[in-house]
N, C-alpha and C positions, 0 to 999 in steps of 0.2 A: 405291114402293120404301120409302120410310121413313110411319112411323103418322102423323106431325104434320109441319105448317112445324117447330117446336120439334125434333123429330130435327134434319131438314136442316139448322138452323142449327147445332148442338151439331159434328154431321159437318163441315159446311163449317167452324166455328171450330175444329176441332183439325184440320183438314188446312191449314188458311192459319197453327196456331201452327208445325205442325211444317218446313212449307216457310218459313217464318222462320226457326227456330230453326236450321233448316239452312244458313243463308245466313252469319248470323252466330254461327256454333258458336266458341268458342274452340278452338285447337288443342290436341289431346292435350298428356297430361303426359307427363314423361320421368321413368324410374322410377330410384330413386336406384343401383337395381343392374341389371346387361344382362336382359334379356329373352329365352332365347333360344326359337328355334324350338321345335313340336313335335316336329324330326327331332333335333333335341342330345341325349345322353342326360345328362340332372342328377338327382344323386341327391342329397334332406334327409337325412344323418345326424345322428337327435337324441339325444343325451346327458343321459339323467336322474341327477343324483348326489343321489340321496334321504338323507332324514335332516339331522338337524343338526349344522353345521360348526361348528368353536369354534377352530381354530387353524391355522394357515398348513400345506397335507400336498401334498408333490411328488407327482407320479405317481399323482395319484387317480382317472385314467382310462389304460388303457393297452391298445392293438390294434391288428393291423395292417392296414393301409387293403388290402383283395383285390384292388385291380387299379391302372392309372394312369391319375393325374386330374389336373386343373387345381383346386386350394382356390379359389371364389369369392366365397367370403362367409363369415363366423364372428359369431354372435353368443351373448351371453347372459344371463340372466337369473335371479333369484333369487324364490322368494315371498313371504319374509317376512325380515326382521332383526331382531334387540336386541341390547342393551348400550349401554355409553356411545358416544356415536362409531363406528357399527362400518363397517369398508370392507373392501370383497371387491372382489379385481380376480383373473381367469382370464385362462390365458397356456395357448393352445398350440404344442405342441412338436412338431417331425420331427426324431427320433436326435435330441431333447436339446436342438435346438437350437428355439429360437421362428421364427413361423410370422408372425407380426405383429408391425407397428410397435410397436405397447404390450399391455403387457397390460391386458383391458379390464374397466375400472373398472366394477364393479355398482353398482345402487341396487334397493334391494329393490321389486318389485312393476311395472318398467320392464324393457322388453330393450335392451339395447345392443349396437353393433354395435362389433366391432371391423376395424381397415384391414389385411389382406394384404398382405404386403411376398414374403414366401416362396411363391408358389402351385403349385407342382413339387414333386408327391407321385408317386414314386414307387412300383413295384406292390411290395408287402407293404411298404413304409413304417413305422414304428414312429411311430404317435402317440401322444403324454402331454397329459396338461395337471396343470397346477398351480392350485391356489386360494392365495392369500398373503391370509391375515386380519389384521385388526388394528384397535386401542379396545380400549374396556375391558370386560373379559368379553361379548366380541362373540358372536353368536349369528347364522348363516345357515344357514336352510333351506329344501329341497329345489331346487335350481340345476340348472339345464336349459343346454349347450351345444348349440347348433343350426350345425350344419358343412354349407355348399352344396359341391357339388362335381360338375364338370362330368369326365365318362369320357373319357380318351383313348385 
């Protein structure tokens, strides 16, 4: 069956690691957001706000959600910054009103996740988001919002 004692042993050594390793597997990780099934329907809507930001602009994203969903998750991210001190934090909105605990605070080149307080998005929904800049002649660009959201 095998060309050498040398096969055999190679075979029998990674079948005696893997019935080991099976024995004492650690138990799965638990992922910081639900998991759901293949039958859920969750859709990524991602939000590119290209170009360079320099000052605090409401409503720099506005549309209405097509159908009814559960919001599970919001995060977002930036590529690049400058200026003295500069902070970006994105806040979004349903009819006007915010959607999370805070709005969440960027660092350029990291995504962050912001916490869901609101997640009852009604069908055609009006969503906004806001960017609030600030430092001194602050500079962010190209900011990406990433919105999970499970269909109901």
């Amino acid at each position: 069956m095998f060309r050498s004692h040398k096969h055999s042993l190679i075979a029998l050594a990674v079948i005696a690691a893997a019935a080991f390793g099976a024995l004492f597997a650690l138990p799965p990780a638990f992922a910081a957001t639900t998991n759901y099934s293949l039958a859920t329907p969750v859709y990524v809507i991602p939000i590119q706000i290209s170009k360079q930001w320099t000052t605090t602009t409401t409503n720099v994203v506005r549309f209405a959600i097509p159908f009814k969903a559960r919001l599970v998750g919001v995060s977002a991210s930036a590529r690049a910054s400058g200026g003295t001190t500069p902070t970006l934090t994105v806040d979004v909105l349903k009819g006007g009103v915010t959607v999370l605990s805070a709005p969440i605070a960027v660092t350029a080149g990291a995504v962050a996740e912001g916490t869901v307080t609101v997640p009852t998005l009604e069908d055609e929904s009006v969503i906004t988001m806001t960017l609030t800049i600030g430092g001194t002649t602050p500079t962010w660009d190209d900011i990406t919002v990433l919105l999970t959201v499970v269909r109901n």
